[in-house]
C-alpha positions in Angstrom: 13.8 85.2 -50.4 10.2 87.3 -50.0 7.6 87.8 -51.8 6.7 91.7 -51.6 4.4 92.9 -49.6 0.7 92.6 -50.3 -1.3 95.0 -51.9 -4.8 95.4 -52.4 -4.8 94.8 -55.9 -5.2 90.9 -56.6 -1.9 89.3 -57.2 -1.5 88.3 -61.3 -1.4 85.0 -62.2 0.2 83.2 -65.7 -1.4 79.4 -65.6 0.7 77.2 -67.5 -0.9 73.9 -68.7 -0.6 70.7 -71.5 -3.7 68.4 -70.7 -7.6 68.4 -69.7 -6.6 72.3 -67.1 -9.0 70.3 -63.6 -6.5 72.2 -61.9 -6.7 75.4 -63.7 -10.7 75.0 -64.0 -10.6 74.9 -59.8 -8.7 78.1 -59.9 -11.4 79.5 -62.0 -14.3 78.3 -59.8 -12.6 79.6 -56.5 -11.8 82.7 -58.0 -14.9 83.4 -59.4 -15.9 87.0 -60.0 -14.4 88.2 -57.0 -10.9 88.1 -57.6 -10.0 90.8 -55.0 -12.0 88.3 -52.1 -9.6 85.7 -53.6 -6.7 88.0 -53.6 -5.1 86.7 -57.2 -6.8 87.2 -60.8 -5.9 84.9 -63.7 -4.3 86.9 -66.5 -3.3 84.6 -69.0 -2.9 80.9 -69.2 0.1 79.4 -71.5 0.3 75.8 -72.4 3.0 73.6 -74.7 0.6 72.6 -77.1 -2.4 73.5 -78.9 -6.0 71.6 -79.2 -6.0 70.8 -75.4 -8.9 71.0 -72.9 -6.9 73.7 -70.5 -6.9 76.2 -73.4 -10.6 76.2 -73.9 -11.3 76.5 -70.7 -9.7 79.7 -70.6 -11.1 80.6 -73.7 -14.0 80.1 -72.4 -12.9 82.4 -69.3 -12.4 85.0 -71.9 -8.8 85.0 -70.9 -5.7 85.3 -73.3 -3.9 82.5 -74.2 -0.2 81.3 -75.9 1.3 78.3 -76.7 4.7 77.6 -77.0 5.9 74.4 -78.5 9.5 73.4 -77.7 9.3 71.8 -81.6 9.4 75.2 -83.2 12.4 76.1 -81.5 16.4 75.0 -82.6 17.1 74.0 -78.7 15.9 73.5 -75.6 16.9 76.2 -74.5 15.3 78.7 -77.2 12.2 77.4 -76.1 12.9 77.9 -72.3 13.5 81.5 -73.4 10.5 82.0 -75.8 8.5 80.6 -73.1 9.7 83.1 -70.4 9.2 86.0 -72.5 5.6 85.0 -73.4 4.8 84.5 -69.3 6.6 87.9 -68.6 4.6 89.7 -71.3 1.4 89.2 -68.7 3.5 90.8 -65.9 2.9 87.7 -63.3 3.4 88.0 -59.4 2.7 84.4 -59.6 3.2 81.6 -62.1 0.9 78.8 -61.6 2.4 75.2 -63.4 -1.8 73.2 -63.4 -0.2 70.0 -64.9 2.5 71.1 -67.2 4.0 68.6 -68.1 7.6 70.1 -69.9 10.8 71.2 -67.0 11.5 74.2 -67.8 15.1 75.5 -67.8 17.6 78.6 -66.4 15.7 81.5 -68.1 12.4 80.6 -67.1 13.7 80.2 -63.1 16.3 83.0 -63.5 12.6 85.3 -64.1 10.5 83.6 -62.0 12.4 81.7 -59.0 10.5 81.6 -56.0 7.8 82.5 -57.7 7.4 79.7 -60.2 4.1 76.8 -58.1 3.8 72.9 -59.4 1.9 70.2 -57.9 3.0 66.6 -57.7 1.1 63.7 -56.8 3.0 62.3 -54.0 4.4 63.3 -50.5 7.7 64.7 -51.4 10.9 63.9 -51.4 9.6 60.6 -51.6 9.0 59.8 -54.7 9.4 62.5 -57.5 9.7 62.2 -60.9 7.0 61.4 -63.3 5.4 58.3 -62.4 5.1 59.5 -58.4 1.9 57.3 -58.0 2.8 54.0 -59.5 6.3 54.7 -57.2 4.4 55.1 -54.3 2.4 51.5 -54.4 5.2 49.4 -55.4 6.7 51.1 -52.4 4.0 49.5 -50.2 3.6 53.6 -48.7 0.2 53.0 -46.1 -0.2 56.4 -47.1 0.7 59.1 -50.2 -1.0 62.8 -51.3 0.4 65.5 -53.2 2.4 68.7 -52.3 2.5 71.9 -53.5 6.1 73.3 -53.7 7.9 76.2 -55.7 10.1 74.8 -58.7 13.9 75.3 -58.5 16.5 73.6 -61.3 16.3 70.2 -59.5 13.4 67.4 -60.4 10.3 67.9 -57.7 12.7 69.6 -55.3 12.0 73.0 -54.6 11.0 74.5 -51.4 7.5 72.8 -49.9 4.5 75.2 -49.7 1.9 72.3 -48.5 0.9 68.6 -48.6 -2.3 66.5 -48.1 -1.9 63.1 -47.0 -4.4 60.2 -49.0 -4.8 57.0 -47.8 -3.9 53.7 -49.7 -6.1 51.0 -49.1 -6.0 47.0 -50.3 -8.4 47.7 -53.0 -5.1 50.1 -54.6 -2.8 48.2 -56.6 -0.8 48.9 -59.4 -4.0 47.7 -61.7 -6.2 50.3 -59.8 -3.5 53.0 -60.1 -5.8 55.3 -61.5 -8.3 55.4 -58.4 -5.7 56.5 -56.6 -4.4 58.8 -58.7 -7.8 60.7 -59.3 -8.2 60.4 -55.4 -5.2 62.2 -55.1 -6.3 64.9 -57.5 -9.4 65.5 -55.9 -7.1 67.0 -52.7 -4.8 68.4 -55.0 -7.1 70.4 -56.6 -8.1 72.2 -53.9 -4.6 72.3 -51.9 -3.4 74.2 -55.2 -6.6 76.7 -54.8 -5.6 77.4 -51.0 -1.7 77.8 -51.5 -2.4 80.1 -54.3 -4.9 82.2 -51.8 -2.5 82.4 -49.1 0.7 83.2 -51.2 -1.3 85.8 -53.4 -3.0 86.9 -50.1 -1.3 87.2 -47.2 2.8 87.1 -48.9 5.3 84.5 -47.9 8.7 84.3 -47.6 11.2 81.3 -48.4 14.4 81.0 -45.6 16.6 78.0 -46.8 14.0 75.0 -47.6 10.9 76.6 -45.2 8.4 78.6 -47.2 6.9 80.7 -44.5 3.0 82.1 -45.3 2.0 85.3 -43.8 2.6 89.0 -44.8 6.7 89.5 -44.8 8.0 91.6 -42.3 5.9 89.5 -39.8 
């Protein structure tokens, strides 16, 4: 699977997020007012639910915005399909999940496989799921970090775009999980920036599990 071949109009970005949007606010800053230098532009951002953080910041951005609530749909599934029809209005090359915290289901993928970027705060496949950071310390790991990978049907196990590694030290412990955690962010923050500037940039291509970056064709 390949992305298509860069242009030199930025790539279109849909930012989906449900808490405080650090990760979508670094997007912002490193995209700045030179979106074509950054080779992406943020088009819209979408979130679960309303009165958070991430959707002022994008308000703020003067960017649209849409919210989606699985609670105002019958079934799971209804809201899997609202959802990808609200992303697809904004015409993404790229959909960005900045701490979106819902797993979204066949519809969504079946629109946006391979395109579809999350973040997780650990060095997968070790420990996925939701509570990667408090898995990693009972573990005893000497060291953890976060990865950037594309989102297939499975929990955390999509292809791997990038990872940064983050030390653990004797002052972590399962009291102090939120030092960790926020170190962890600080490198995931700007992991997330440089993926998104390579894919958007310079094109990639997936073979099997390996997420090649560079233009396709290469």
């Amino acid at each position: 699977m390949a992305s298509p071949p860069p242009s030199t109009a930025p790539a279109r970005l849909v930012v989906l997020v449900s808490g405080s949007g650090t990760n979508l606010q670094a997007l912002l800053d490193a995209i700045g007012d030179d979106p074509e230098g950054f080779g992406a532009q943020i088009v819209a951002v979408g979130a679960d639910r309303s009165g958070i953080a991430g959707l002022e910041r994008a308000e703020r951005a003067g960017l649209p915005t849409f919210v989606c609530r699985v609670k105002d749909h019958a079934t799971r599934e209804e809201w899997d399909a609202a959802l990808a029809a609200e992303t697809a209005g904004y015409h993404p090359d790229l959909v960005v999940s900045a701490g979106f915290m819902k797993i979204v289901g066949k519809e969504f993928l079946a629109r946006f496989g391979g395109r579809f970027i999350n973040t997780h705060p650990a060095l997968l496949p070790s420990f996925p799921g939701a509570h990667g950071v408090r898995d990693a310390l009972a573990y005893g790991v000497k060291v953890t970090g976060c990865t950037v990978h594309f989102v297939d049907d499975g929990v955390d196990t999509g292809p791997i775009i990038a990872q940064g590694v983050v030390e653990v030290t004797e002052e972590d412990t399962a009291e102090g999980e939120a030092a960790l955690h926020e170190r962890i962010k600080e490198i995931e923050r700007k992991l997330l920036v440089e993926a998104v500037r390579r894919l958007a940039r310079d094109g990639y291509r997936i073979e099997g599990r390996k997420v090649h970056l560079g233009h396709v064709g290469e």
